[in-house]
C-alpha positions as CSV (number, residue, x, y, z in Angstrom):
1,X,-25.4,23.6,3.1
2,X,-27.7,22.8,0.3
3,X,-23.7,21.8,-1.6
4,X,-22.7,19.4,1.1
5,X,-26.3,17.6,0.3
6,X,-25.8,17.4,-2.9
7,X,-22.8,15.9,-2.7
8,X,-23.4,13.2,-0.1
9,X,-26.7,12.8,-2.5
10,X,-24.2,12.2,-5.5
11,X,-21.7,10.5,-3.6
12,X,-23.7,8.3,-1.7
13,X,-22.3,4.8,-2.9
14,X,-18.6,6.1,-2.3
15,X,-19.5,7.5,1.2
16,X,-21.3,3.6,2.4
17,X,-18.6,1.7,1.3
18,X,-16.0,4.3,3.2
19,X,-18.0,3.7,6.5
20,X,-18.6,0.0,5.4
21,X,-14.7,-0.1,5.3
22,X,-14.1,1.6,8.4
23,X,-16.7,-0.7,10.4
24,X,-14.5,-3.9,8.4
25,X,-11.3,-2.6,9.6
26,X,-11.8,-2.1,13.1
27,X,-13.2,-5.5,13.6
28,X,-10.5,-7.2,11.7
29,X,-7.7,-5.4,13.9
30,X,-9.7,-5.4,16.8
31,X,-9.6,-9.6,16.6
32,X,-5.8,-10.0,15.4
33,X,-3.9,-11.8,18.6
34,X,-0.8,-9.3,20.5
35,X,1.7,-11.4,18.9
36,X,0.5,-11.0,15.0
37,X,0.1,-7.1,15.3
38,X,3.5,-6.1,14.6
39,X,4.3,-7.9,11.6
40,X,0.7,-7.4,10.3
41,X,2.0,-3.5,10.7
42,X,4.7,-3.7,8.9
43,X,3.0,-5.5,6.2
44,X,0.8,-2.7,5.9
45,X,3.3,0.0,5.9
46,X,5.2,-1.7,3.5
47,X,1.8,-1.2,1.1
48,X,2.3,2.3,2.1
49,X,5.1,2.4,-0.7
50,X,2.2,2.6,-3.0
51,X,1.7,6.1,-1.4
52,X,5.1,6.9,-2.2
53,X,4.9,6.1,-5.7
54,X,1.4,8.2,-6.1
55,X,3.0,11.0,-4.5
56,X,6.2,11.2,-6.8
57,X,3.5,10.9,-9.7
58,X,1.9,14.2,-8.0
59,X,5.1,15.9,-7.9
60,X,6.0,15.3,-11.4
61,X,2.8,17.1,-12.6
62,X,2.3,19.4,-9.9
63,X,1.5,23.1,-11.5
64,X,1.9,25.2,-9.0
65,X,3.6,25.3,-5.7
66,X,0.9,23.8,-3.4
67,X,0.8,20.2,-5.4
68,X,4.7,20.4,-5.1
69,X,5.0,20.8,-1.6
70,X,1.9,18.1,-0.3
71,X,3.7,15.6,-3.0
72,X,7.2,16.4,-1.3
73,X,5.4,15.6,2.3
74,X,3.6,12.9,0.9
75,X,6.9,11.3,0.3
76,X,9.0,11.8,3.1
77,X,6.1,10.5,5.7
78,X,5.4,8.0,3.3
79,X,9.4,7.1,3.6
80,X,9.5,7.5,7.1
81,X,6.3,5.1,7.7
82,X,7.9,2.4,5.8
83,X,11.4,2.6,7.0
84,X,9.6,2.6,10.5
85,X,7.6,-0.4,9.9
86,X,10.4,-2.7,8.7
87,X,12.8,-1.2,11.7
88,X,10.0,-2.4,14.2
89,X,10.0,-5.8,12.3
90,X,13.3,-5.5,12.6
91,X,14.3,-5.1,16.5
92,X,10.7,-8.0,17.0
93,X,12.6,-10.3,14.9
94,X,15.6,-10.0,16.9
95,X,13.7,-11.0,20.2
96,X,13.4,-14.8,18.1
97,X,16.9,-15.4,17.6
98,X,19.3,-17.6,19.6
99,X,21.4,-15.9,21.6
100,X,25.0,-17.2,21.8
101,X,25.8,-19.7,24.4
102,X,28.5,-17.8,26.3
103,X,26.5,-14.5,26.7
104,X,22.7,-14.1,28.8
C-alpha cells in the first residue's frame, strides 16, 4: 500500500493531466454532431498507425518472449483498427455518391 502512495505521490503531475485528458475527451466527443462521428473515427484510427509503428519498434528489441508476443498483438489489432476505420469511411462515403440514373 504504502508503494501505490508513493507512486501516485511521485507521479502526481502525470496522473492530473491523464484525468484532465480523460474529462477533455469526453466532452469534446460528447458535443461532435451524429453526422461528423464517423469520419472523425476514422481520423483517429488512422493516428492509431503510430501504435503500429511503436509496436514493431517493441518487437525488434523485445528480449524475451513476453515483449515479442504483446508487440505481435500490438500490431495486428493496431492493423485491424485501422483497416476498420477507413472500411467504415469507406461504405459512409458510398451513402454520398450519385447513384446511376437507370437503377433506385
Amino acid at each position: 500500500m504504502t508503494s501505490i502512495l508513493e507512486f501516485i505521490y511521485t507521479h502526481r503531475q502525470e496522473i492530473f493531466l491523464i484525468i484532465l485528458s480523460i474529462f477533455l475527451g469526453i466532452e469534446v466527443i460528447s458535443n461532435v454532431p451524429a453526422i461528423l462521428h464517423t469520419p472523425l473515427m476514422s481520423g483517429a484510427n488512422a493516428i492509431h498507425g503510430v501504435v503500429i509503428i511503436g509496436a514493431i519498434i517493441v518487437m525488434g528489441h523485445a528480449e524475451g518472449i513476453t515483449a515479442l508476443v504483446l508487440g505481435f498483438l500490438a500490431v495486428f489489432l493496431g492493423t485491424l483498427n485501422v483497416v476498420g476505420g477507413f472500411v467504415v469511411t469507406d461504405r459512409m462515403l458510398d451513402m454520398f455518391k450519385k447513384k446511376p440514373a437507370g437503377k433506385k
